[in-house]
LODREN-400917 format. One record per residue (C-alpha): residue in three letters; residue number from 1; x, y, z; chain. Coordinates in nm, 4 decimals. Layout:
+---------+-----+----------+----------+----------+--------+
| residuo | num |     east |    north |       up | cadena |
+---------+-----+----------+----------+----------+--------+
|     ALA | NUM |        X |        Y |        Z |      A |
...
+---------+-----+----------+----------+----------+--------+
//
This chain:
+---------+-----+----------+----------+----------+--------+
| residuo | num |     east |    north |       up | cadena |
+---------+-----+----------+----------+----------+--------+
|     UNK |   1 |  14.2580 |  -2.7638 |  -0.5443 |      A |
|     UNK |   2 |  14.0883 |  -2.8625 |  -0.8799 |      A |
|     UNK |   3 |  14.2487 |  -2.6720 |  -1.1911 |      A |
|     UNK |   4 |  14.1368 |  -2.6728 |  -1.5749 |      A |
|     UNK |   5 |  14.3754 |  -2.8576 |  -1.8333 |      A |
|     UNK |   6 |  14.5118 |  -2.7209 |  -2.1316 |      A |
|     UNK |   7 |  14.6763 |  -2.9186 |  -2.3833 |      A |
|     UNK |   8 |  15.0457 |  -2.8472 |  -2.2595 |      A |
|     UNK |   9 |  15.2052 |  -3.1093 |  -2.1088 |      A |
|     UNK |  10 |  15.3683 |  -3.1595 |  -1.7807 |      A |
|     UNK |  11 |  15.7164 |  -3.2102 |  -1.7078 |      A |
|     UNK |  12 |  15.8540 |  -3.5573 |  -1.6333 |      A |
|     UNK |  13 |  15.9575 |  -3.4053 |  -1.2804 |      A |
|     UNK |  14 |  15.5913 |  -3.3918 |  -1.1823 |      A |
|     UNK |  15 |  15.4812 |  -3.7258 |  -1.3068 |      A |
|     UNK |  16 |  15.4905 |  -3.8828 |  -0.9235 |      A |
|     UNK |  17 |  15.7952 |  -4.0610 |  -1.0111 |      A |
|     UNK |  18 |  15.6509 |  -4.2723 |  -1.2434 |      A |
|     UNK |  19 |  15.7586 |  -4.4230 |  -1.5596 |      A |
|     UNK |  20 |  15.4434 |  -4.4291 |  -1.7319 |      A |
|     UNK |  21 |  15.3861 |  -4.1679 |  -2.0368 |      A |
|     UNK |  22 |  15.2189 |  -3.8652 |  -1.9878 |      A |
|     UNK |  23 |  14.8464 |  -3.8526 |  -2.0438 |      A |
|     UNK |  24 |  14.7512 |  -3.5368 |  -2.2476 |      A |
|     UNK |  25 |  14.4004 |  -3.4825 |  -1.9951 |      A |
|     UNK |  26 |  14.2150 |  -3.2670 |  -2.2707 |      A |
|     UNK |  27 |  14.2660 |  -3.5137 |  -2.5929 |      A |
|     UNK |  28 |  14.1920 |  -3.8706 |  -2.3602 |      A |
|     UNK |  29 |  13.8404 |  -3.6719 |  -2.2123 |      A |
|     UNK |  30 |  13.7684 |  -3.5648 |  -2.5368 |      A |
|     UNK |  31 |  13.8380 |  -3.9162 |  -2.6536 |      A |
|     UNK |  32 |  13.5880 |  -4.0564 |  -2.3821 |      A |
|     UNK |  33 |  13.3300 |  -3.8191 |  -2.4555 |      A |
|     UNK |  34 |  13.3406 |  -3.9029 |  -2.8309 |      A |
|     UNK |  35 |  13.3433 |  -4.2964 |  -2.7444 |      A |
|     UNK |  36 |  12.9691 |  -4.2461 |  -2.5651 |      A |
|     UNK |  37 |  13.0707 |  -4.4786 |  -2.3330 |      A |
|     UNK |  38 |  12.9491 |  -4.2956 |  -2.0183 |      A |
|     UNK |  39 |  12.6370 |  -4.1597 |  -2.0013 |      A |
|     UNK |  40 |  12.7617 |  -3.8196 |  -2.0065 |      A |
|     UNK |  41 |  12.6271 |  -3.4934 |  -2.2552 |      A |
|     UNK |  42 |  12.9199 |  -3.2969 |  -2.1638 |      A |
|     UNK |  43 |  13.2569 |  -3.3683 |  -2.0149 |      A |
|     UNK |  44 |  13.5485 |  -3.0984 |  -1.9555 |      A |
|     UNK |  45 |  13.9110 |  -3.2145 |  -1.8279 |      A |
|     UNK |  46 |  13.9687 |  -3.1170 |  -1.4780 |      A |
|     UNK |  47 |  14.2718 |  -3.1849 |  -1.2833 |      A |
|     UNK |  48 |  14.3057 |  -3.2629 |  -0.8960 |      A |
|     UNK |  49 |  14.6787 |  -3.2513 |  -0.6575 |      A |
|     UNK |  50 |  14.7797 |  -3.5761 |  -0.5997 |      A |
|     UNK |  51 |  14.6350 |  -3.7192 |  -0.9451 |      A |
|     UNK |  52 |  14.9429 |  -3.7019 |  -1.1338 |      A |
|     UNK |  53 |  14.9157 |  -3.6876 |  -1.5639 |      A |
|     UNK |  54 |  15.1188 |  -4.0005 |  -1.5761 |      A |
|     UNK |  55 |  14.8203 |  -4.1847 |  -1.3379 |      A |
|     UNK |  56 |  14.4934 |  -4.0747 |  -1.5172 |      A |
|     UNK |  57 |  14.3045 |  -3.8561 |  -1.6959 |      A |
|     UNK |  58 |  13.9424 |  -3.6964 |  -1.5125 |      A |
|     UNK |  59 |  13.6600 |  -3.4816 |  -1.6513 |      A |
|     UNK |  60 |  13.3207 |  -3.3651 |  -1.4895 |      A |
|     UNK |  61 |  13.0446 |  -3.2508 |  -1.6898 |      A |
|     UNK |  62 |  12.6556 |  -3.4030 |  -1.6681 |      A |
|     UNK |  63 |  12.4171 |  -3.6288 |  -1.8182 |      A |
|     UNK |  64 |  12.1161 |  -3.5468 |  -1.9909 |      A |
|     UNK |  65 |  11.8928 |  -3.4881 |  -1.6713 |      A |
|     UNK |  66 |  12.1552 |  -3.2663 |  -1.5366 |      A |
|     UNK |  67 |  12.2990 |  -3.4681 |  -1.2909 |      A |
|     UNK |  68 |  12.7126 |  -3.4423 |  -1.2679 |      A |
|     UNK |  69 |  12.9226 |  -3.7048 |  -1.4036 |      A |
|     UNK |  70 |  13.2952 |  -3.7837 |  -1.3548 |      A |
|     UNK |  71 |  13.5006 |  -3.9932 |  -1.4938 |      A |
|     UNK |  72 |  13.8859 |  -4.1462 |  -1.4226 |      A |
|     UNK |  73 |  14.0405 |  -4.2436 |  -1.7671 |      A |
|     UNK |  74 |  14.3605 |  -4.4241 |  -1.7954 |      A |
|     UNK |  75 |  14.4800 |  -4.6241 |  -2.0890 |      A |
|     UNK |  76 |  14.6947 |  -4.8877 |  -1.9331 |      A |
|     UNK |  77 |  14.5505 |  -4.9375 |  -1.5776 |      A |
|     UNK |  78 |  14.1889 |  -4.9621 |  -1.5332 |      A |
|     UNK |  79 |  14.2348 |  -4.9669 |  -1.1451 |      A |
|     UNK |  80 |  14.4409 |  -4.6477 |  -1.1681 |      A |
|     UNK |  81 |  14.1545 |  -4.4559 |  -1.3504 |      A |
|     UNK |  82 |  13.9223 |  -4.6300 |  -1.0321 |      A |
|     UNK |  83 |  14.1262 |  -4.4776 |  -0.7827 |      A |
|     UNK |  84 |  14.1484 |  -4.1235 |  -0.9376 |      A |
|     UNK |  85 |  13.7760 |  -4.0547 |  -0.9757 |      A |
|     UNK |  86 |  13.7303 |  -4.1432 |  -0.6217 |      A |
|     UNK |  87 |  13.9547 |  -3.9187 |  -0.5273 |      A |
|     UNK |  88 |  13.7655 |  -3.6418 |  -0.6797 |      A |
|     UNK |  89 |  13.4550 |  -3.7965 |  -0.5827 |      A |
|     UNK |  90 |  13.5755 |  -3.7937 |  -0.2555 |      A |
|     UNK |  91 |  13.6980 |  -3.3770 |  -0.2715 |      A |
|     UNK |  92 |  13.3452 |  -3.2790 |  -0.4301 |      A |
|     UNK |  93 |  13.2017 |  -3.4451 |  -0.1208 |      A |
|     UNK |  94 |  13.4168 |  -3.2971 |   0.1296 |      A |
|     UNK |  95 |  13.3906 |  -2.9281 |  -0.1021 |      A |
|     UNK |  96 |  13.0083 |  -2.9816 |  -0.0548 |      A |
|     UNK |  97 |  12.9498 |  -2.9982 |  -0.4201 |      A |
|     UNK |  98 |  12.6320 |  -3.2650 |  -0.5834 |      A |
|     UNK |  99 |  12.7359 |  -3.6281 |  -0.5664 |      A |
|     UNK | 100 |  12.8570 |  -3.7040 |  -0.9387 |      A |
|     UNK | 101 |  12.7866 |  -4.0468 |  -1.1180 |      A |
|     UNK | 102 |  13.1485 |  -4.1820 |  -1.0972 |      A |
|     UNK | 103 |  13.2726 |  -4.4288 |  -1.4064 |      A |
|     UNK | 104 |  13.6316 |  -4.5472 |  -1.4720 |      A |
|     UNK | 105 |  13.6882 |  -4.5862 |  -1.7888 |      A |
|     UNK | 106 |  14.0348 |  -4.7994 |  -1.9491 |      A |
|     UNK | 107 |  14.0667 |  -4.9467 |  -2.2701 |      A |
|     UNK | 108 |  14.0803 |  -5.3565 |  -2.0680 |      A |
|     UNK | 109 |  14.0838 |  -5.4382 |  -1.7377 |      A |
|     UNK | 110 |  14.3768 |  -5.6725 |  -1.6600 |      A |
|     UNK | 111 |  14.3073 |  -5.9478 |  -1.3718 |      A |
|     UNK | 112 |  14.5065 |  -5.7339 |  -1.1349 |      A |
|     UNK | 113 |  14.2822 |  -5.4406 |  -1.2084 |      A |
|     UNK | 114 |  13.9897 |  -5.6181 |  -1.0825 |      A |
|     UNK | 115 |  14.1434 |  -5.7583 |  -0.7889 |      A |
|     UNK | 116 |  14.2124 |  -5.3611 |  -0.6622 |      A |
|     UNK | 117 |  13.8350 |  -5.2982 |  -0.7857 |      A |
|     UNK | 118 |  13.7201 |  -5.5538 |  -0.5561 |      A |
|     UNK | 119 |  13.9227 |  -5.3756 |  -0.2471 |      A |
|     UNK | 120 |  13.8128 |  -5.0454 |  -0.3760 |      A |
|     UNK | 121 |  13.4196 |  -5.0425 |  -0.5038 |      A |
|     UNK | 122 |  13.2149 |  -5.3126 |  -0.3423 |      A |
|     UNK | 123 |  13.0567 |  -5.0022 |  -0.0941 |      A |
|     UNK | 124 |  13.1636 |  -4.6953 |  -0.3290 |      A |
|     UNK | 125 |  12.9518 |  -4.5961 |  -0.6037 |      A |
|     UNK | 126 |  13.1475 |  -4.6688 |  -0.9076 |      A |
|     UNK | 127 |  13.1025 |  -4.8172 |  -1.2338 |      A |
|     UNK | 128 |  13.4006 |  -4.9753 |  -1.4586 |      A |
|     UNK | 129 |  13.3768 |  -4.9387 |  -1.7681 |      A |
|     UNK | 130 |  13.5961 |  -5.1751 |  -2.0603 |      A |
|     UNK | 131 |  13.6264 |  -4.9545 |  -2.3950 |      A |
|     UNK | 132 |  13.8688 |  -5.1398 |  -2.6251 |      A |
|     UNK | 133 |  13.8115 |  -4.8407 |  -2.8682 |      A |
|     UNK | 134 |  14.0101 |  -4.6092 |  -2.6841 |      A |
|     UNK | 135 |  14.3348 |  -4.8490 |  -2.6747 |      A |
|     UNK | 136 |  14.5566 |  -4.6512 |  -2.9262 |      A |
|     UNK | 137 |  14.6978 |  -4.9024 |  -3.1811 |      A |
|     UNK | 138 |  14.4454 |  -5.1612 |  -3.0430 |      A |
|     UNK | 139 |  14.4002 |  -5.3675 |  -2.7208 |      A |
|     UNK | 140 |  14.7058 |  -5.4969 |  -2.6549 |      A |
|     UNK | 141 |  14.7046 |  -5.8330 |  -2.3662 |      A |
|     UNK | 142 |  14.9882 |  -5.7901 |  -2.1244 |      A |
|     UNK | 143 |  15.0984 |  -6.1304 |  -1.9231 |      A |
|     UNK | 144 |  14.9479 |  -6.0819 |  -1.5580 |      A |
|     UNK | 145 |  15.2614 |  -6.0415 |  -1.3304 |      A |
|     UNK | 146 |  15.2867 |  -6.4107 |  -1.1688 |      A |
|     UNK | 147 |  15.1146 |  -6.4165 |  -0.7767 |      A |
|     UNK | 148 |  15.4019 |  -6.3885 |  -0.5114 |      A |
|     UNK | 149 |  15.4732 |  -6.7554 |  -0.3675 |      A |
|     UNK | 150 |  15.5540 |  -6.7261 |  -0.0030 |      A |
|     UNK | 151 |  15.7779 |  -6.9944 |   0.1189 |      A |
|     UNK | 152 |  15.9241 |  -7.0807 |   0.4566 |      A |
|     UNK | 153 |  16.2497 |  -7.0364 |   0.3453 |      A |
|     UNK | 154 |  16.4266 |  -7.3648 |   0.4909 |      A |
|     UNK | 155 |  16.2313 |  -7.5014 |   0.2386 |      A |
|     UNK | 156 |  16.3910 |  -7.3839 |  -0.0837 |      A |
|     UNK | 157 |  16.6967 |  -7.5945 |  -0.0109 |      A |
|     UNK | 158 |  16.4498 |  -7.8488 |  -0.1462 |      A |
|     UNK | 159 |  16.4706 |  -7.7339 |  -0.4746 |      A |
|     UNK | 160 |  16.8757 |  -7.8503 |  -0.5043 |      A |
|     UNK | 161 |  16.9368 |  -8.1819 |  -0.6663 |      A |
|     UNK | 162 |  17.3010 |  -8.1656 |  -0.5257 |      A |
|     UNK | 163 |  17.3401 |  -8.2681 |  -0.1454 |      A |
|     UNK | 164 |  17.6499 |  -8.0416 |  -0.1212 |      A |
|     UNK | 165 |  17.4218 |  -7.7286 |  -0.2484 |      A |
|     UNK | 166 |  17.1208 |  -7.8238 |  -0.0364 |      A |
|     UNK | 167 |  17.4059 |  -7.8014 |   0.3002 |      A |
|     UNK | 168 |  17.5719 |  -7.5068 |   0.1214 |      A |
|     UNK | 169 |  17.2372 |  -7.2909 |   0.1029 |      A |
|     UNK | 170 |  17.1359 |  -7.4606 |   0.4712 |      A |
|     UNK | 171 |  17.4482 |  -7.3374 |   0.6120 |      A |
|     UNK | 172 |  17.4002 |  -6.9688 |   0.3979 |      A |
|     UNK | 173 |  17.0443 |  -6.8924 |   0.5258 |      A |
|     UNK | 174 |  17.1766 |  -6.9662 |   0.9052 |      A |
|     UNK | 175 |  17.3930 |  -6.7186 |   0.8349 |      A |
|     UNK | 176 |  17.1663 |  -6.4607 |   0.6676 |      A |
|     UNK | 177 |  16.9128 |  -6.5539 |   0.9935 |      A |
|     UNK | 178 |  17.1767 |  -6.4521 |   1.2183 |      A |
|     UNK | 179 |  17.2490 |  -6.1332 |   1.0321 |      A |
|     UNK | 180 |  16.8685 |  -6.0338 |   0.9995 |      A |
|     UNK | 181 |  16.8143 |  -6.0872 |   1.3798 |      A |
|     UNK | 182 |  17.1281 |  -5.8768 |   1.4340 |      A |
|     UNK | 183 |  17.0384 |  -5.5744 |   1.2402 |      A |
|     UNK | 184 |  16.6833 |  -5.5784 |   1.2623 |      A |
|     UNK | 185 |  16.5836 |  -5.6894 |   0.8966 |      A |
|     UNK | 186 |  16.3600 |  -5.9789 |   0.7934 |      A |
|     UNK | 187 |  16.4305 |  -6.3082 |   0.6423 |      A |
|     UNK | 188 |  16.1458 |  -6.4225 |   0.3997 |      A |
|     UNK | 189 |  16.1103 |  -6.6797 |   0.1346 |      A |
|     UNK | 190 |  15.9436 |  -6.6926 |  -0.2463 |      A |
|     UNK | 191 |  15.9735 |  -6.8886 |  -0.5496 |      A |
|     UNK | 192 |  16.3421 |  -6.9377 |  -0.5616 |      A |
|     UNK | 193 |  16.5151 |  -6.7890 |  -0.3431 |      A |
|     UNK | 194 |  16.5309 |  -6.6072 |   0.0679 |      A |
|     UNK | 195 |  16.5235 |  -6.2545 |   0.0790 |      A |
|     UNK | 196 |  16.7130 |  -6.0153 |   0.3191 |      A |
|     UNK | 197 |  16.5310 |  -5.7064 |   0.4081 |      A |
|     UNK | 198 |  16.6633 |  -5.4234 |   0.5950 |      A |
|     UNK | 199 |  16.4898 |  -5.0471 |   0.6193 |      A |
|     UNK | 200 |  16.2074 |  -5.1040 |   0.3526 |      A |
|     UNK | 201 |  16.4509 |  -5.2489 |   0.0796 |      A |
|     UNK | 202 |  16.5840 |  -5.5603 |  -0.0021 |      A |
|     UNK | 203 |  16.9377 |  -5.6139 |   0.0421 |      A |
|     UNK | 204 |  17.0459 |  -5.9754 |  -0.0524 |      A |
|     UNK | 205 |  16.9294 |  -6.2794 |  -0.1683 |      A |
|     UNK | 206 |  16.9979 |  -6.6089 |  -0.1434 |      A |
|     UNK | 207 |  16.9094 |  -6.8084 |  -0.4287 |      A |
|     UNK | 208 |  16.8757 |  -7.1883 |  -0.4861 |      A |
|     UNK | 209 |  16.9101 |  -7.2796 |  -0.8434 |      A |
|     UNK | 210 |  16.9337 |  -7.5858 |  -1.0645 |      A |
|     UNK | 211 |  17.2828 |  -7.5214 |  -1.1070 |      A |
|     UNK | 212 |  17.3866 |  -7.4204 |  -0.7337 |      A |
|     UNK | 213 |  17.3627 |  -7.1630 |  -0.4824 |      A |
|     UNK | 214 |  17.4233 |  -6.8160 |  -0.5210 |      A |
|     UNK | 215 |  17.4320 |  -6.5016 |  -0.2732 |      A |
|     UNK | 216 |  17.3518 |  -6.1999 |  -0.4154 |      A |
|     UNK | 217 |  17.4624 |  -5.8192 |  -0.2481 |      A |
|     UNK | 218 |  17.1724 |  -5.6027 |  -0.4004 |      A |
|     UNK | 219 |  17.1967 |  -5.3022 |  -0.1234 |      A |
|     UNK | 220 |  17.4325 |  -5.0497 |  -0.0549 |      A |
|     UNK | 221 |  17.6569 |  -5.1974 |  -0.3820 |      A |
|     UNK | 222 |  17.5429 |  -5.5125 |  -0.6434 |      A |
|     UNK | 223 |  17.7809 |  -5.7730 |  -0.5853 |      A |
|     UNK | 224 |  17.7756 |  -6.1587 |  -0.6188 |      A |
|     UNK | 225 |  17.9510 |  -6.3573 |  -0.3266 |      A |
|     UNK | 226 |  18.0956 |  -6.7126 |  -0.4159 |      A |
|     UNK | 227 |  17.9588 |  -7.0149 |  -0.1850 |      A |
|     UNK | 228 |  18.2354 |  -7.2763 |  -0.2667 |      A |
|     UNK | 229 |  18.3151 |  -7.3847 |   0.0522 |      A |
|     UNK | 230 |  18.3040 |  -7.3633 |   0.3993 |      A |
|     UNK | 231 |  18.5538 |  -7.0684 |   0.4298 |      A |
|     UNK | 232 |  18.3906 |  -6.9119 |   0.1134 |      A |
|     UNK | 233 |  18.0840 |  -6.8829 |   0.3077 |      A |
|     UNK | 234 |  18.2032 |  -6.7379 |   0.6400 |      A |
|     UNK | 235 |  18.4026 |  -6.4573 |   0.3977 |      A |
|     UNK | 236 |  18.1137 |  -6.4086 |   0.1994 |      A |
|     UNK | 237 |  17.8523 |  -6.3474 |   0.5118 |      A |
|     UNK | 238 |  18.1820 |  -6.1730 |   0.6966 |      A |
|     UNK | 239 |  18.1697 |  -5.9728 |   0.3811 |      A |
|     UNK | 240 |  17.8520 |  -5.8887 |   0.3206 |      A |
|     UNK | 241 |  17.8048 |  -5.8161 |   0.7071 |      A |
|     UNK | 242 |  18.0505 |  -5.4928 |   0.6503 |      A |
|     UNK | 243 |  17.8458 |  -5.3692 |   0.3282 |      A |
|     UNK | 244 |  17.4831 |  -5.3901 |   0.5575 |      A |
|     UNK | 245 |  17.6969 |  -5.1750 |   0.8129 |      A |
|     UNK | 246 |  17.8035 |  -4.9548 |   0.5919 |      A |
|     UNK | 247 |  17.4186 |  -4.8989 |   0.4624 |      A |
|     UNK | 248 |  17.2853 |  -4.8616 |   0.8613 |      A |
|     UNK | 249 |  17.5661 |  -4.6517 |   0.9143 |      A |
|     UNK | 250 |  17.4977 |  -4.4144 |   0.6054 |      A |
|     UNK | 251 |  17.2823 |  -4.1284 |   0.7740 |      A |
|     UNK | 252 |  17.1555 |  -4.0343 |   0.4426 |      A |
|     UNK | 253 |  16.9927 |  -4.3871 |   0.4285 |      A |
|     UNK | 254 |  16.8357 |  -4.3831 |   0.7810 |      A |
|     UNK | 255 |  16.6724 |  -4.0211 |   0.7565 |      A |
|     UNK | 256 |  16.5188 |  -4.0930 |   0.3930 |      A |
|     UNK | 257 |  16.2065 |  -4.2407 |   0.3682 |      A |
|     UNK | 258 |  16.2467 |  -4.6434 |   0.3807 |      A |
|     UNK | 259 |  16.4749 |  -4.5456 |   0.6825 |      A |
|     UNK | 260 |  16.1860 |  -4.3304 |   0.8414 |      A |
|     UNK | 261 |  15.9631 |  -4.6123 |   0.7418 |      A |
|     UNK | 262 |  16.1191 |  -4.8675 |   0.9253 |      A |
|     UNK | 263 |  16.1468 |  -4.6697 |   1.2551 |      A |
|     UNK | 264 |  15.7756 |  -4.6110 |   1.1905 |      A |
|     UNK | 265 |  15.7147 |  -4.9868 |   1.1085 |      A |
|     UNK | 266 |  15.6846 |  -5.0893 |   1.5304 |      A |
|     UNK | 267 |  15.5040 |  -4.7825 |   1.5744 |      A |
|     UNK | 268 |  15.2759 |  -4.8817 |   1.3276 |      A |
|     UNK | 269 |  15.2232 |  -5.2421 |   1.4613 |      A |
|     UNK | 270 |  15.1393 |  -5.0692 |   1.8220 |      A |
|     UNK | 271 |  14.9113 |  -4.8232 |   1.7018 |      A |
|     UNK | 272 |  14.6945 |  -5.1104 |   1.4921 |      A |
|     UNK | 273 |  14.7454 |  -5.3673 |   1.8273 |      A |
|     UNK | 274 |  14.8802 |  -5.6763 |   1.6294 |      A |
|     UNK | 275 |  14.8755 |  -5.9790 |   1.8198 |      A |
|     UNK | 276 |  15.1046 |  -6.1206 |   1.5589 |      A |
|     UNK | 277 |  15.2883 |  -6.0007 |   1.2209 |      A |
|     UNK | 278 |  15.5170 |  -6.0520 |   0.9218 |      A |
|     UNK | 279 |  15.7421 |  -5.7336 |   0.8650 |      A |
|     UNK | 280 |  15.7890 |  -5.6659 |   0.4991 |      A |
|     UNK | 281 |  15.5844 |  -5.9773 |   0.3872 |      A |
|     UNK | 282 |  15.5553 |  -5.8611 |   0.0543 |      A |
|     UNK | 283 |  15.8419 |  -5.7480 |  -0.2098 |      A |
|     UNK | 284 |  15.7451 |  -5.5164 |  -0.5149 |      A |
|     UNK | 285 |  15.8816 |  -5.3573 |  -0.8662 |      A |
|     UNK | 286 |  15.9465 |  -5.0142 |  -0.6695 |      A |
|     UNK | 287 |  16.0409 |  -5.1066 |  -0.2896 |      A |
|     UNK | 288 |  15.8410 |  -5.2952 |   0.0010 |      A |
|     UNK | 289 |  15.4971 |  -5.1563 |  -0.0493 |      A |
|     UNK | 290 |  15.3555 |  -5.2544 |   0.2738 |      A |
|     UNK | 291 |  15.5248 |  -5.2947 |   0.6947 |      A |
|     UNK | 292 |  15.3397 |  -5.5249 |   0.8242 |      A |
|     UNK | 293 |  15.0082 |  -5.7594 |   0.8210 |      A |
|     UNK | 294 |  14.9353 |  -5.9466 |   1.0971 |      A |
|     UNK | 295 |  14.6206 |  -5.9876 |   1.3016 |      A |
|     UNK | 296 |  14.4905 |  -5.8246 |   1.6340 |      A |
|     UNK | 297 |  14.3173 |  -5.9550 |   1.8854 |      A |
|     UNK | 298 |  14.0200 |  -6.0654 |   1.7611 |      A |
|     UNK | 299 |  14.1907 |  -6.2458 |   1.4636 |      A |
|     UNK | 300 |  14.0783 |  -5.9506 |   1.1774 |      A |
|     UNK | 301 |  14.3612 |  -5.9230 |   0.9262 |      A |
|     UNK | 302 |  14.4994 |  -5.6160 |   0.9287 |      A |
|     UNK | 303 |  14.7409 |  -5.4093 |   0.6869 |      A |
|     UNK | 304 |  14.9737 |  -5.1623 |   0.7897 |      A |
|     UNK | 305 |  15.1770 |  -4.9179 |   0.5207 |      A |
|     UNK | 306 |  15.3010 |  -4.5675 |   0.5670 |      A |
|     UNK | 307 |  15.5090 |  -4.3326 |   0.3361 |      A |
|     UNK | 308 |  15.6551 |  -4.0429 |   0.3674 |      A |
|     UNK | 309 |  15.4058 |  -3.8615 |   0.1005 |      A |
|     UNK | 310 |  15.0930 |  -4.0921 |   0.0126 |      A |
|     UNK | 311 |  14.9979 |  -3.9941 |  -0.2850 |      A |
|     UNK | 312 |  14.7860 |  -4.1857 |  -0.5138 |      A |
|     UNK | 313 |  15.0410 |  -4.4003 |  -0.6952 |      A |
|     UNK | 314 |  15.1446 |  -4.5016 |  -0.4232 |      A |
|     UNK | 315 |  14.8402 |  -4.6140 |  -0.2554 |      A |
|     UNK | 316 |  14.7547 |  -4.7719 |  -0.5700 |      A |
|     UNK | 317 |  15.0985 |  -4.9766 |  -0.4893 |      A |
|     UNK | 318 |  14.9974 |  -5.0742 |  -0.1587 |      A |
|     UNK | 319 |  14.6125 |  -5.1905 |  -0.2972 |      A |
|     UNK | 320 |  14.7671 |  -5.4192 |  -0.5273 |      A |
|     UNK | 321 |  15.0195 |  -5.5874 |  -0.2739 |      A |
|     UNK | 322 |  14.7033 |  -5.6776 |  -0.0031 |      A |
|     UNK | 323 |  14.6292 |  -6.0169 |  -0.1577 |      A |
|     UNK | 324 |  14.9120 |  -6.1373 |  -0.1341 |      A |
|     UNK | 325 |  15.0128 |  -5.9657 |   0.2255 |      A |
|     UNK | 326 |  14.6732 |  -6.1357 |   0.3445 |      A |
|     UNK | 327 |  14.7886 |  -6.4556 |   0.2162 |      A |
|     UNK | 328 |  15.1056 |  -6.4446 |   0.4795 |      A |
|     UNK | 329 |  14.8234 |  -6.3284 |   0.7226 |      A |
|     UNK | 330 |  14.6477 |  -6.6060 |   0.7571 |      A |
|     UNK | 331 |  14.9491 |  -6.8465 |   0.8296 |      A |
|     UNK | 332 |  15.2082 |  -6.5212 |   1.0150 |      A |
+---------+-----+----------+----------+----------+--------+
//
């Protein structure tokens, strides 16, 4: 249901759980308008479920020859203001109302904006729009978060100049092999280091580093485990062996949503027909954003993600980790 904007703000409890300030809808529409950078006469702010004020700003209105406009603002993620207007494009379709002109409008778009843009508009009728004018303070050039490098992850020992750290972390990744295959988790490899994942989050990694090898405890408790020697490495996997019981064991864990996720994550894989798959190919700032890619039968890459709510923020999480999901894809 669609509802008008005042100027009040919302509370940071219904911001979708993200960190991101809160856009004040009527000011940033107003803003737009003002700019002329749509070809829009009139534009009101109009708020949608699932469009949270921390993700983007909308308005409808119309341009000169009457036909309706609307318009996705968002002043730090171009692709965010991209996937809110179709979502209202998408509700005044399904509500039977006039197909609207749809722009998304952000002060720059970054490199990872226009990699979502290319997932999202090639067969939607959308225009992007740049307006540096609306960038409060300025446009301000953010470093584009470096690609994910997926690595076999017997091949990091390579990175060790040391021939007692290159066994060490050898001998360590057997180990953490042995415990993924027990527990049903997922061993992968990037940049520097193997990751351990168990029920949609990771929970150790092994890391290979100039200066030696280090395991890492990230899930149920942070701890670092010391890799010595031979009988520091059996208490160290013995070790962290109790702490991933303890987090299978905690019924809390299993019934929340990366728990519910991962009993899903077969399901998934089942319902798509994958031939072959990666589970969890592809880490993330918030979680695992995606279950699965692999490809079916007749060699199509596909995609699988679920979550317990989907709302846009977190779709918009699962758009930006396909590139580098289909990247594992093509060599599962």
């Amino acid at each position: 249901m669609r509802r008008r904007f005042g100027r009040g703000r919302r509370s940071d409890s219904d911001n979708g759980g993200r960190s991101a300030p809160m856009i004040d809808p009527a000011q940033a529409i107003a803003q737009v308008l003002a700019a002329r950078v749509v070809d829009a006469e009139r534009l009101e702010p109009m708020g949608l479920d699932g469009v949270p004020a921390t993700f983007a700003a909308l308005g409808v209105g119309e341009n000169a020859s009457g036909r309706p406009v609307a318009v996705g603002f968002s002043p730090t993620r171009g692709a965010d203001a991209a996937l809110a207007v179709l979502a209202l494009g998408a509700r005044r379709r399904a509500e039977g109302e006039p197909e609207a002109n749809l722009f998304a409008v952000a002060p720059d778009w970054s490199v990872a904006d226009r990699r979502r843009l290319a997932l999202l508009a090639p067969r939607l009728p959308l225009t992007a729009l740049a307006a540096s004018a609306l960038a409060p303070g300025g446009v301000r050039i953010a470093p584009e978060p470096r690609e994910l490098a997926v690595i076999e992850p017997s091949l990091l020992a390579g990175r060790l100049d040391r021939g007692s750290d290159r066994e060490a972390f050898t001998r360590a990744l057997a180990g953490l092999e042995g415990l993924a295959a027990k527990h049903g988790g997922v061993l992968r490899g990037g940049s520097d280091r193997a990751e351990l994942v168990l029920l949609a989050r990771r929970a150790a990694t092994l890391v290979a580093e100039p200066g030696g090898v280090r395991l890492e405890v990230l899930d149920p408790e942070r701890a670092t485990l010391p890799l010595t020697s031979p009988e520091g490495l059996a208490t160290a996997l013995d070790r962290l062996e109790g702490l991933l019981r303890k987090l299978l064991n905690d019924r809390k864990i299993r019934t929340s949503e990366p728990g519910l996720r991962a009993a899903l994550q077969p399901v998934l894989e089942r319902a798509v027909e994958l031939a072959t798959s990666a589970r969890w190919p592809v880490g993330g700032a918030n979680g695992e954003p995606i279950e699965s890619v692999g490809l079916d039968a007749s060699g199509r890459a596909v995609v699988a993600a679920a979550r317990e709510k989907l709302d846009l923020p977190a779709l918009a999480e699962i758009l930006d980790a396909v590139p580098a999901a289909l990247g594992v894809a093509r060599d599962p």
